[in-house]
Each structure stands twice: as C-alpha cells, then as structure tokens.
N, C-alpha and C positions, 0 to 999 in steps of 0.2 A: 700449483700457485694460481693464485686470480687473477683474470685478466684486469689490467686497468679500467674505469671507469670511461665509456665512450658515450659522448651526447648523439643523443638522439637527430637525425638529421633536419628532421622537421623542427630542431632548436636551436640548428647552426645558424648564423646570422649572415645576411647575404647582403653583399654591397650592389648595388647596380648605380654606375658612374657615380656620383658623389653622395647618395642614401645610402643608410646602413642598416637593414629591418633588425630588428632582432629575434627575428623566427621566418617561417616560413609559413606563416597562417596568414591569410586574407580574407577580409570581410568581403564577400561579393556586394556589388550593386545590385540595392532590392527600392526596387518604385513603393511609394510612402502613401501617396497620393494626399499630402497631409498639408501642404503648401496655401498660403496665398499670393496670388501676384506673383508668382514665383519665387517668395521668400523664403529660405528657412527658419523654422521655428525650434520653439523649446522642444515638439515631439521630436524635431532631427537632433536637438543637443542630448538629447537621455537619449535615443534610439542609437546614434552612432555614439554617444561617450561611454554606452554601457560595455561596448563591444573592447572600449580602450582597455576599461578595469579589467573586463574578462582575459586579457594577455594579447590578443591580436597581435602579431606586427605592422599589419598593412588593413586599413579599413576602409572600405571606398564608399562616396557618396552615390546613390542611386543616380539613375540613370537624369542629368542636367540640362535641360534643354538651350540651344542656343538660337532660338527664335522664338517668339511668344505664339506662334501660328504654328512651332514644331515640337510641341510638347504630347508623348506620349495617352498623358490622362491630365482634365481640365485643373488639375489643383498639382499638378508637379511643379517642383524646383526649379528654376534656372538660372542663367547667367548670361543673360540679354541685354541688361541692363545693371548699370554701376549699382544702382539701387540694392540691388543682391550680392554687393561684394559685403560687406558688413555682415551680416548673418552670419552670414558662412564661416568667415573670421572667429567668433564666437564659437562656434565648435571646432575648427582647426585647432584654436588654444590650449581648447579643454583636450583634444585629443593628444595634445603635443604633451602636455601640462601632465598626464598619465601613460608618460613613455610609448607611445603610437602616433606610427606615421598616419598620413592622411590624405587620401588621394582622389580627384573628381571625374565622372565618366561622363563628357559629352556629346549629346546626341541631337539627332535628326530625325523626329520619327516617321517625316515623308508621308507616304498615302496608308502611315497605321497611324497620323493623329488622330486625337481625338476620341477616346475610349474610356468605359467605365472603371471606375476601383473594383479590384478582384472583389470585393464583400459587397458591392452592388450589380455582379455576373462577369466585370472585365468585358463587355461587348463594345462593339464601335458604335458609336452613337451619328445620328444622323447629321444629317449638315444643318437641317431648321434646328434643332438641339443646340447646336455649340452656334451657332448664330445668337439664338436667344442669351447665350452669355454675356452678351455684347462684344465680344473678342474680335481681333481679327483670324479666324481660322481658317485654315486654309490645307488641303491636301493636295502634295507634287510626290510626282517619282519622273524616271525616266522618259515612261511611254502612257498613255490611257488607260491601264491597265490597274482593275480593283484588285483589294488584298484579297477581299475573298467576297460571299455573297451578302454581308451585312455590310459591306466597306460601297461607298462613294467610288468612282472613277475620278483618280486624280488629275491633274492638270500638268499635261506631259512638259518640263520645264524645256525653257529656252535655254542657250549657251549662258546670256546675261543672267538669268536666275541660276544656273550652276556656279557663276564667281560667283552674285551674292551669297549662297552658301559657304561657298569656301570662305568667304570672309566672314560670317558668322562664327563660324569654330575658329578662327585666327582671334575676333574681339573675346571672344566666352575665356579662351586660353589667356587671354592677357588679363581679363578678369581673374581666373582662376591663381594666377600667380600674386595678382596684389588681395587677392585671402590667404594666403600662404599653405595652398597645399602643396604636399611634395610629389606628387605624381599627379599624371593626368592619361586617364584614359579613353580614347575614342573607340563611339560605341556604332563598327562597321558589320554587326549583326542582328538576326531576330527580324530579317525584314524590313527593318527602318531605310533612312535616306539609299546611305552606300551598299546596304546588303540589297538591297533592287537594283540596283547597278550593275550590282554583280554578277547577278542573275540571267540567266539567258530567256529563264520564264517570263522575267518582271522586265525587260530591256530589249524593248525589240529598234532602239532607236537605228540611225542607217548613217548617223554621222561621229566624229572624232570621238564620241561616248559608248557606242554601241558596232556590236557586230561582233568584231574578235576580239578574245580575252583579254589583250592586251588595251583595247579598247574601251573594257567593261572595268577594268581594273583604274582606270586614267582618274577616276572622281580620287577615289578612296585613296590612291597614291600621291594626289595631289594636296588634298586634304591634309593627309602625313607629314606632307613637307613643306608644306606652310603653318602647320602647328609648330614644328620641330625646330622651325628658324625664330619664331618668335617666344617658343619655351624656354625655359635657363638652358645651357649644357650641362650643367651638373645634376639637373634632375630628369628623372625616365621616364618613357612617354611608353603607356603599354596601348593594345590594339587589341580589343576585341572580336572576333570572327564568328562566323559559323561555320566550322569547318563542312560542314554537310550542310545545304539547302531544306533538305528534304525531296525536294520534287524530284519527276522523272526526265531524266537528261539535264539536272541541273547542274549548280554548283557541286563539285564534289573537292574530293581529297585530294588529287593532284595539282585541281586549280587551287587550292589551299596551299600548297607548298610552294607553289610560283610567288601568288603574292605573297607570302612570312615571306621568303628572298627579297622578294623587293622590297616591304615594307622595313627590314631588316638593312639594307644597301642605303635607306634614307636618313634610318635615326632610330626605329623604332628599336626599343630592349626585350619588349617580353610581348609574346602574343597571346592571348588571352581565347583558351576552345572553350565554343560551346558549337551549336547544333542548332537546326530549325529555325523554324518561326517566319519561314517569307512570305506565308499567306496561311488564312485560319484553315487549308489543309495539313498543315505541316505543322500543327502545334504539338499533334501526337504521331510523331513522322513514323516511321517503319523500323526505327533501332529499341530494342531490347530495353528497356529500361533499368537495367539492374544495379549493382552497385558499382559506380566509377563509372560507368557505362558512354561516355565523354572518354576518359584517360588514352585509348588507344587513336583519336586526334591527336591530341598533347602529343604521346607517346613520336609519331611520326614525323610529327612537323618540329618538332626537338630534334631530332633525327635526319629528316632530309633537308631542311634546310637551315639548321647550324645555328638555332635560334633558341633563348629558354624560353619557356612555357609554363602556363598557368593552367593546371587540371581542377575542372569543377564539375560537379555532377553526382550526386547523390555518393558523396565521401562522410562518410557517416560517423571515424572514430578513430584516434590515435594511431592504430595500429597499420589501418588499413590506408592511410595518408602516409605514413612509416615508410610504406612498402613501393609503394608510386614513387617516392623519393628514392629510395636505395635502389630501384630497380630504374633506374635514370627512364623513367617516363615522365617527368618533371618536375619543372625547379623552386614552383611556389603551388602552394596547396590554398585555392578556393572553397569558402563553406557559405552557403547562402541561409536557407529555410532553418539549418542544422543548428546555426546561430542564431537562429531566433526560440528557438528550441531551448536550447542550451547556449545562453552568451558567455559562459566561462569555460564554455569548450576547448581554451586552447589550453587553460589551467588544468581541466580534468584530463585532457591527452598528454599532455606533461607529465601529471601523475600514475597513468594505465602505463607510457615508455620507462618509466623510473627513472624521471628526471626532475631531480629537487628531490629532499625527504622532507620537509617540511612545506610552508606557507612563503617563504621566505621573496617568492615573485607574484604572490598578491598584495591587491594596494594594500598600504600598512593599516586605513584605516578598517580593511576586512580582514586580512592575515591573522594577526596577535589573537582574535578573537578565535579562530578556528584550530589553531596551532594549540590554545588553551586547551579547548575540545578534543584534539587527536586522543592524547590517552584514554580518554574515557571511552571513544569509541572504539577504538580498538583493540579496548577491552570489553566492550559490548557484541564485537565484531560485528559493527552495525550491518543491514540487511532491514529490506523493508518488509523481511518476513519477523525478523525481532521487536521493533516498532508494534507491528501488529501483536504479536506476543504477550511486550511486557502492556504496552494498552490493556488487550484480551485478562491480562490478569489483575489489573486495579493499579501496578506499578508506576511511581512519578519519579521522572527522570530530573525534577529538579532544576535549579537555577544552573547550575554548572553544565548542562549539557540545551542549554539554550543558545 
C-alpha cells in the first residue's frame, strides 16, 4: 500500500513568535549598490518583488545602512533618515500583496565603508574619493587598525561614539517597523562594525569593550537588546554572524556558540551563519568552498546552543536544502547568488521534491499559462537537447507552446 503523501520540509511553514512563513526559503541580503540618498527605488521593487512571485517565504532586503557615513558602498540603501521610510513601504506592499514576508538587514560597515560596486572591482576606495562626494564619510571600528592594505586606518571610537551607534540601529529599527517589515536582521558579520568587536584581530581596545570575550561581545549584545526592546514582540529579530573569522587565533566556533547563547537569552530567534570577511585577507579564508560548505556552523550552533539557524552557502537545489533540513542542521534555508540565477527557485525546488502537481502556487497571473503548457511538454518530454532537435529540423512549436 502507498505511503501517504508527506510535504516536503522545506514546504512546511514555520511560525517564529507571531510570523508564519510559509516555506522555509529565504532571500539572502544581496548589496544592490543601486540606491540614491539611501532611497529605494524601482530596481529594489522588481529586484526583491521578483523573488515574492518566485515563491520565497522570507526575502530580505540588502544589507541597510544606519548611518549615512556607515554605508557599505556609496549608493546603498538606508534607514537613517524618515526620508527612506516610504520607499521601502512600496515594496513591503508589493512583497506582502504576493504572499511573502519581508524582512531588513541593518548594518554598520565601520572601517569597511566605503567601497566600490562588485561590476566596478568591489575595492575600498580612498578617503579623498568619498570626500569628493561631498558626504560625510567617515571610517570607525574598535581600535586603529585597517581592514586590510587598500582600507584607511579607521578612527578607534570613543565609549560616546559606541552609544551613538547603538542608537542608530535602535532609530533604523523604529524606521524599519513604520515600513512594515516583518523581520529585522542585524548584520554582526563580514567584518563590518560588531564583527571587529568581535574580533581579537580587529580589537585590541583595553577597556569595558575589549580584552575578554565577554568584553568583545558587550557592543553586539547590547545592540541586540536595544533593538529587541523597541522591535514589536511579535515579530523575530534574526542576527547574522560569522561563525569563523577567518584569521589566525581569531574568532572561531566556540566563541560562536557563547554569543548565539546570549544573543538567544536576549530575544534573538534565528541566527543567521556565514563565515569571513574581517579584513580583505579573509575574503577567501582557508574553508573548502564546496556545496553547503557554511551548514556545519549552522549545523552546531543549532545544536549547542539550543538556537534555530539559517544555513547559506552555495545550497544550490531542492534536494540538497531537503537534506540540511531533515538532517536537523537547520531550520531556514538561505539562497543568495542562486536566486539571482534562478528567482523561481523555490517553485522549481517544489517541483524536483514532488510537491504540487500542478502550477497551482504560482502567481495566477503566471500559473494558468504554464499549467496550459504542461501537456504539451510532457509530451515533448521537453529537454534542451529536444528544443535543439526539433529547431535542428525546421519544426514550429507554435502558439500553444509559447
């Protein structure tokens, strides 16, 4: 006899406090570099509403800056000003308006501002450079210490410039709520403000910030729970890490599992692994690059400290995201590059698990039209070796298979 039909788990729908995704697909935060003034435009409404149609449950907005002097690359998004809550509004809707939640990463990019668009090298540009924008730019971390040898020596902050920080991600989050996203993620890796804090590389400061773990940890934990108190309670505040530093005697995986504890003990719901990035040695750190190749962070820090987790890192396919789920290495599956690749990836993973036999969870204005198509193509037993075929042979496939 047949076993009953069981959904796939990457289709089970997951509540965290008062959200309900309805899959376990996330959009990663991917820098746009596409912004004025820190506005969102129409490229962030088609770029993140495309990812809604595609099925997504969870789609995050690139990386948001909460200071106009602490923005990653000189045309990012932010949320420094009221000015930018409106925009953003406009694709929350559309996001919402197409069954997907919608959630914002904000960040600090500390002594990695200021950098070019990946399609102009991604380098740190000088300080006469981002002067000439007329901006106020400005690069801080901990200690004097550059990211790397193209990066400025930033300006080791005072106690006073760590509150003003911290109140910046407290006003961005109060912005963030009156655009109505439903999640908010602080972005305390890759080097930026908190992941130099964290660092024993980047932090050699000798007071209440610096020294011992517990010490290095005090920004990022504070941060947590001053977002956490002025976030709704019913909506989840995730935390992005790097669970590895890269560097030698740096951050590693044990200090990862102290702070998910704590940051877990304050409010945080999901902790979000990634890896690298604290200085331009570490961009291609010493891990394997393979597939999933991130999941075994996830995997432990789910595990030792009693927290769900976000695994992202070259998850390439239905199957292989399947498996990270059922094999409890974690609870929400990240796609970044993958999705730009393929933005109806959560549809086509859907259909590889045999979940749906039809169109019936794409928009209606795409479904009807493909669900037409099905027979024909599978009675073509479409391949893009048959394409080439009936082409090859003068064959027109006609209105009906358009």
């Amino acid at each position: 006899m047949k076993s009953a039909y069981q959904r796939p788990r990457l289709f089970e729908p997951l509540t965290i406090r008062g959200l309900t995704l309805k899959n376990r697909v996330v959009i990663s935060p991917m820098c746009q570099h596409s912004a004025e003034r820190g506005l969102a435009g129409a490229w962030h409404l088609v770029h993140l509403g495309k990812f809604a149609l595609g099925g997504a449950g969870l789609i995050f907005v690139e990386s948001t800056a909460v200071a106009q002097h602490a923005r990653i690359g000189v045309r990012d998004v932010g949320l420094w000003t009221d000015e930018q809550v409106a925009p953003f509004k406009a694709v929350v809707d559309f996001v919402h308006e197409n069954g997907a939640a919608i959630g914002v990463q904000l960040a600090h990019a500390g002594r990695k501002a200021g950098s070019q668009a990946l399609w102009e090298g991604g380098r740190a540009l000088t300080m006469e450079q981002l002067h000439e924008t007329g901006e106020p730019w400005r690069r801080v971390g901990p200690s004097a210490i550059a990211a790397g040898p193209e990066w400025s020596v930033p300006d080791a902050m005072c106690v006073d410039e760590i509150a003003s920080a911290r109140r910046m991600f407290v006003d961005a989050a109060i912005r963030a709520e009156q655009a109505g996203f439903d999640v908010l993620e602080l972005h305390f890796g890759h080097g930026y403000l908190v992941a130099s804090f964290l660092s024993p590389g980047s932090n050699l400061r000798e007071d209440e910030y610096g020294g011992s773990r517990e010490n290095r940890m005090r920004l990022g934990l504070e941060i947590a729970a001053d977002v956490r108190a002025v976030w709704p309670e019913e909506k989840p505040l995730f935390v992005r890490i790097s669970a590895v530093d890269g560097t030698e005697g740096g951050w590693g995986m044990d200090d990862s599992v102290v702070f998910a504890r704590e940051l877990k003990a304050i409010g945080v719901d999901v902790i979000d692994c990634s890896s690298g990035g604290l200085s331009d040695e570490t961009r291609n750190m010493n891990v394997p690059r393979g597939l999933g190749f991130q999941v075994p962070f996830s995997e432990r820090i789910r595990r030792d400290a009693n927290v769900r987790t976000q695994a992202v890192g070259v998850i390439l396919d239905g199957h292989q995201a399947e498996a990270i789920l059922q094999d409890g290495k974690a609870d929400l599956i990240a796609i970044g590059r993958q999705a730009l690749y393929d933005p109806y990836w959560p549809h086509h993973a859907a259909h590889a698990l045999g979940h749906g036999h039809g169109f019936e969870d794409w928009p209606v204005q795409h479904g009807p039209w493909l669900a037409k198509r099905a027979p024909l193509m599978e009675k073509l037993k479409f391949t893009d070796n048959s394409v080439r075929s009936l082409a090859g042979s003068g064959h027109q496939l006609g209105e009906t298979a358009q």
